[in-house]
KELUMZA-814862 format. One record per atom (N, C-alpha, C): residue in three letters; x, y, z. Coordinates in pm, whole numbers, plus 32768, in hexadecimal, padded with zeros to 4 digits. Last residue first. Example, Ala and Ser with C-alpha at 12.3 -4.5 7.8 and 13.67 -1.06 7.14 Angstrom:
BEGIN
SER85057F1F82C4 SER85577F9682CA SER850A80038313 ALA85277DC7830C ALA84CE7E3E830C ALA85287EB6830C 
END
This chain:
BEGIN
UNKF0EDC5443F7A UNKF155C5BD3F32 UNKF1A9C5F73F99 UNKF0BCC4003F1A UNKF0BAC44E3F8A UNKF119C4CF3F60 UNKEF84C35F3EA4 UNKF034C3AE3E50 UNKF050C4373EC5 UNKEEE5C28E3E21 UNKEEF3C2B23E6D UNKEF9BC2E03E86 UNKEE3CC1DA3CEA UNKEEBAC1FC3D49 UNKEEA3C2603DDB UNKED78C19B3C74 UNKEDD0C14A3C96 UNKEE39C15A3CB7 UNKECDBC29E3C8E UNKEC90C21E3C75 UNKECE5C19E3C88 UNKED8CC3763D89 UNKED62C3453D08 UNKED01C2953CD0 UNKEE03C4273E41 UNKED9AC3F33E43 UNKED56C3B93DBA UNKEEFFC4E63EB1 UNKEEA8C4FA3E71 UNKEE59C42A3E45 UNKEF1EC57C4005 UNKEF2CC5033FC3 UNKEEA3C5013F44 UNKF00BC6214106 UNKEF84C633406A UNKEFAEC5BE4043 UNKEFDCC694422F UNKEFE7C63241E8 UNKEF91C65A4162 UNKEFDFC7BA431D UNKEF57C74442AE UNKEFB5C6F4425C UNKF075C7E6445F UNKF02BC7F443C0 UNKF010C78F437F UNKF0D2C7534540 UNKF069C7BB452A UNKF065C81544CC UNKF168C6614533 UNKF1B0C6DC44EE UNKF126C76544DE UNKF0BFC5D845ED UNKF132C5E3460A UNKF190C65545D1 UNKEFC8C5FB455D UNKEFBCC63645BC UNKF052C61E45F4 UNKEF38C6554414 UNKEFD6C5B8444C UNKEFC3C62744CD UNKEE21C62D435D UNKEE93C62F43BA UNKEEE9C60A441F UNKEE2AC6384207 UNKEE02C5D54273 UNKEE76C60E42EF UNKED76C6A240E6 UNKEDD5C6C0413C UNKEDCAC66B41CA UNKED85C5F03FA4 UNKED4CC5D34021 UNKEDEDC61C4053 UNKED26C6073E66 UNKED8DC6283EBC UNKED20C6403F2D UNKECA7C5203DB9 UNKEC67C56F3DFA UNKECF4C5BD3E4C UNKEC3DC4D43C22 UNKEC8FC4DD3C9E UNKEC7DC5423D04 UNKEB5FC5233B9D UNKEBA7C49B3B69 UNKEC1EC4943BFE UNKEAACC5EF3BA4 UNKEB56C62A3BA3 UNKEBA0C58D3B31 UNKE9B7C5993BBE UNKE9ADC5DC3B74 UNKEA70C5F63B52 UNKE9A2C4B03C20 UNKE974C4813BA5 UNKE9ACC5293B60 UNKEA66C4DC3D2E UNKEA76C4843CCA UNKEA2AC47E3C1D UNKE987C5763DA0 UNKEA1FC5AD3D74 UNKEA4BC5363CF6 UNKE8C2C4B23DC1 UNKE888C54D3D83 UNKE91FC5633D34 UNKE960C42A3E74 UNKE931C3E73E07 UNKE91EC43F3D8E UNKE98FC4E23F3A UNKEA16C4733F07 UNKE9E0C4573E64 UNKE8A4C4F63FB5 UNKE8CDC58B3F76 UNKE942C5233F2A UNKE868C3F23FF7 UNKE80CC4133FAA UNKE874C4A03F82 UNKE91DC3D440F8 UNKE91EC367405E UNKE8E3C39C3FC1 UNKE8F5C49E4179 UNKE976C4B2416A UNKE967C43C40BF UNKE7CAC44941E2 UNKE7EFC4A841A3 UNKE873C4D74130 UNKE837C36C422C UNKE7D6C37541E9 UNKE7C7C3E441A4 UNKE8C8C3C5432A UNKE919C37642BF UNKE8A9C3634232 UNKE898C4FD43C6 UNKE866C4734399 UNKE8A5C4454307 UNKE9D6C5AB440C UNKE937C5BE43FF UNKE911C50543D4 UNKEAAEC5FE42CD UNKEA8AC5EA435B UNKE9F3C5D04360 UNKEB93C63341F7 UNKEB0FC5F84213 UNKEB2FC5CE42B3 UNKEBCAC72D4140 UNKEBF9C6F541BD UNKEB8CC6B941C7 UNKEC4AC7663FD5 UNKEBEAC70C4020 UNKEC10C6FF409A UNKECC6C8383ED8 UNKECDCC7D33F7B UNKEC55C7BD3F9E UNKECC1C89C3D84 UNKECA5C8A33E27 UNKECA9C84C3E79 UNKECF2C8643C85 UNKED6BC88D3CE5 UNKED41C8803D8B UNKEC12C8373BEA UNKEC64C7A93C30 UNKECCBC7CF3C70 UNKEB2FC8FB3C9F UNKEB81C8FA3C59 UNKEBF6C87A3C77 UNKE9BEC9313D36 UNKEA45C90B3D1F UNKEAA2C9103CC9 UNKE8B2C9273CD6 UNKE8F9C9CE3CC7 UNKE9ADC9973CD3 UNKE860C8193CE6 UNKE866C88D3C55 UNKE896C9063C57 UNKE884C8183DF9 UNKE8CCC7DA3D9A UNKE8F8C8193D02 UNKE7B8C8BE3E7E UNKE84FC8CE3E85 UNKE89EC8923E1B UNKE6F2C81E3DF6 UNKE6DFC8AE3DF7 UNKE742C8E83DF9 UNKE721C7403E78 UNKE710C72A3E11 UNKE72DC7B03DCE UNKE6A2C7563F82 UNKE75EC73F3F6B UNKE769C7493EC7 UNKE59DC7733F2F UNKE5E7C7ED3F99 UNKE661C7963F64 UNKE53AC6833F02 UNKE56EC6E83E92 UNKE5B0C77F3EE6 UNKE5CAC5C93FC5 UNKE608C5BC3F48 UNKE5D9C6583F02 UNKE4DDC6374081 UNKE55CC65B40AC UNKE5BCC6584005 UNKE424C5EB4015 UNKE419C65B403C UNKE481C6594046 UNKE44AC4CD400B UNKE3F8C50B3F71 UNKE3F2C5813F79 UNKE414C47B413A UNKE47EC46E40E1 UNKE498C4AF4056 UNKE36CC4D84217 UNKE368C4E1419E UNKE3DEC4F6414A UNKE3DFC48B4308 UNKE379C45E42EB UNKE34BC46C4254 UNKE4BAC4F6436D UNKE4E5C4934314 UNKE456C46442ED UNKE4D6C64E43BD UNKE47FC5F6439C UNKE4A2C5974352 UNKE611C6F94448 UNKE5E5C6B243C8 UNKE572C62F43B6 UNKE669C7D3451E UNKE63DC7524518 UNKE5FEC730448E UNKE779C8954474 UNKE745C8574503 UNKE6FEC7FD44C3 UNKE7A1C8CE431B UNKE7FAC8EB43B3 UNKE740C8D14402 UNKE834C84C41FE UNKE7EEC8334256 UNKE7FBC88D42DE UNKE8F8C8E3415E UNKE877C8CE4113 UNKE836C8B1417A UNKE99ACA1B419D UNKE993C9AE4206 UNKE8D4C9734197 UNKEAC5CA4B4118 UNKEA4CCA6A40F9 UNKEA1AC9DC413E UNKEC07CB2840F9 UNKEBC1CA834145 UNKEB25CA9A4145 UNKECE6CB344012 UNKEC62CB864063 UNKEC10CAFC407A UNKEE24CAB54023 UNKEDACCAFE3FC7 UNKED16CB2B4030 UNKEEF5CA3740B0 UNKEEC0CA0B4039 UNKEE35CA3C3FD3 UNKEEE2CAC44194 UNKEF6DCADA410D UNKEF4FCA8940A6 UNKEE3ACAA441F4 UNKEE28CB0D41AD UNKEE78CAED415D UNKEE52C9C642BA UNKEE2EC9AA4235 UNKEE38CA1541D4 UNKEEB1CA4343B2 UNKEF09C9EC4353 UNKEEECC9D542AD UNKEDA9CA9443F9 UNKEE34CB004404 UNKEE98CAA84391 UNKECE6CA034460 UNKED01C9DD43F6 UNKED84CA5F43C6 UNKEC9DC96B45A4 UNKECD0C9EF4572 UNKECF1C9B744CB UNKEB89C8F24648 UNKEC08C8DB4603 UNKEC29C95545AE 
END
């Protein structure tokens, strides 16, 4: 998958890439964890890949921003959708 689209939202930094051991769960959280603390509450989130994964980096984002901007993509208008992501909202931009 090409991420060409996302740039316009800032420098795409891949936290996971290819196959991901779910065997040690306690490994992976502090690897996403690692990304998290360097993050900024301006930055995008594409989540792909295992939903386990996608829950756990959500959560990391959450305790630390309080909200997550999620880029999601719309394959009819082949660019990303932004939707920001909050403890009780969800706020499409």
């Amino acid at each position: 998958k090409s991420f060409t689209a996302a740039k316009k939202y800032g420098e795409v930094i891949f936290v996971t890439t290819g196959f991901v051991p779910l065997n040690d769960m306690e490994a992976v959280r502090q690897k996403l964890a690692k990304y998290v603390e360097l993050s900024s509450p301006s930055d995008y989130v594409i989540l792909l890949g295992p939903s386990v994964i996608n829950c756990m980096l959500t959560v990391l984002w959450f305790a630390k921003h309080g909200y997550v901007n999620v880029l999601s993509w719309d394959g009819k208008k082949e660019d990303y959708n932004h939707f920001v992501i909050g403890v009780n909202q969800v706020t499409t931009i």
